[in-house]
C-alpha positions in Angstrom: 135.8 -20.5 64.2 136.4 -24.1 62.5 134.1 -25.2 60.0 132.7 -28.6 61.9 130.9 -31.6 59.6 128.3 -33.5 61.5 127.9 -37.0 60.4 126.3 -39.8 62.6 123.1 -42.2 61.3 121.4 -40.9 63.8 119.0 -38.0 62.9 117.8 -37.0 65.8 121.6 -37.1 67.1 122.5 -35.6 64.1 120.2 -32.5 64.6 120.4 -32.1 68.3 124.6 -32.1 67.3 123.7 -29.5 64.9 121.9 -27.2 66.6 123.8 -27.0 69.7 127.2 -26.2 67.8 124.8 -23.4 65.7 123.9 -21.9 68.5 127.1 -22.0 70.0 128.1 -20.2 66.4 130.3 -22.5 65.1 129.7 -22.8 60.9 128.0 -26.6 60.7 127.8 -28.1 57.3 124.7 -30.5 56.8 124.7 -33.9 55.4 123.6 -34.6 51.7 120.4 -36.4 52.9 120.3 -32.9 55.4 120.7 -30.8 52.5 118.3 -33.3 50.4 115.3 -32.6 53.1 115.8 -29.2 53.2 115.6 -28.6 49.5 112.7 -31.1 49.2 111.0 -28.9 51.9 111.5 -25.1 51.0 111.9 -25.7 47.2 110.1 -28.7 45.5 106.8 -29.2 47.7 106.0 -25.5 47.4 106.7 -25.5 43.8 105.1 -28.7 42.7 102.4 -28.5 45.3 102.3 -31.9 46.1 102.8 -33.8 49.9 106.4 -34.4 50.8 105.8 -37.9 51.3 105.2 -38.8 47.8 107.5 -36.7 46.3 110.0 -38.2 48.5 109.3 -41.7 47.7 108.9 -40.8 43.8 111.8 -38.2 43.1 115.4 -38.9 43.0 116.3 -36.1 45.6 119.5 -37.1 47.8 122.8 -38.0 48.1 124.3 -39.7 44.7 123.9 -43.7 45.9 120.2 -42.7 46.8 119.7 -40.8 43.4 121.4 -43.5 41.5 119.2 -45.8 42.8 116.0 -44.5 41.6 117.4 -43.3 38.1 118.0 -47.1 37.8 114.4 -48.4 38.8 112.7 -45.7 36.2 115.4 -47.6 33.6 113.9 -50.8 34.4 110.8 -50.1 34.4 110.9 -48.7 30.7 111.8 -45.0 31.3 113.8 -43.3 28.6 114.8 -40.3 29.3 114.7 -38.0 32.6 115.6 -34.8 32.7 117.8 -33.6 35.7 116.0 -30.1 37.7 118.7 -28.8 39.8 116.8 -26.5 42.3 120.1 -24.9 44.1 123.6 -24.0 43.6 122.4 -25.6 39.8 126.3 -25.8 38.2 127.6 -27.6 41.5 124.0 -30.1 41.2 125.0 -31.0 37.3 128.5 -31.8 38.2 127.7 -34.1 40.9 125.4 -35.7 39.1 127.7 -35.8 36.4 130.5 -36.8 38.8 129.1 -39.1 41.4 125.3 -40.2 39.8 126.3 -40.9 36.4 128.7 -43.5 37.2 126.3 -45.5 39.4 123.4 -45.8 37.0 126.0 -47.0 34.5 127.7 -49.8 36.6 124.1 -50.5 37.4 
């Protein structure tokens, strides 16, 4: 079966997309921000023991323009250094980061 890639804005679309063609057993490969969640959920909230919520609005966990983004309001508000915890697939995580982070908190 065809690898399928669901992208709408929709979520709830997105999901109910998702799990029909899973269950249909086509292979369906999330979004970053799916991906994001999912990590958030299973990995860091269990580990840091801390809600989701606030981790969510405090981390820089998502795609690269989302990451970026809060990289470059820790640089303006004084921070110096952060240091990158890739909690899956960790050589793939560095090189996007490398890749597609690193060149927005630059242009920033």
């Amino acid at each position: 079966m065809p690898l399928i890639v669901v992208i709408d804005d929709d979520a709830g679309t997105r999901m109910l997309v998702t799990q029909v063609l899973k269950k249909e057993g086509h292979e369906v490969m999330e979004s970053a921000r799916d991906e994001a969640d999912r990590i958030l959920k299973e990995r860091v909230v269990p580990t840091v023991h801390r809600p989701e919520d606030m981790l969510r609005d405090r981390l820089p966990i998502g795609p690269p323009d989302l990451f970026a983004e809060k990289l470059t309001a820790f640089a303006k508000a004084g921070v110096q250094r952060v240091f990158i915890w890739p909690v899956a697939n960790e050589l793939h995580q560095l090189e996007r980061f490398w890749n597609d982070v690193r060149p927005l908190v630059a242009a920033a």
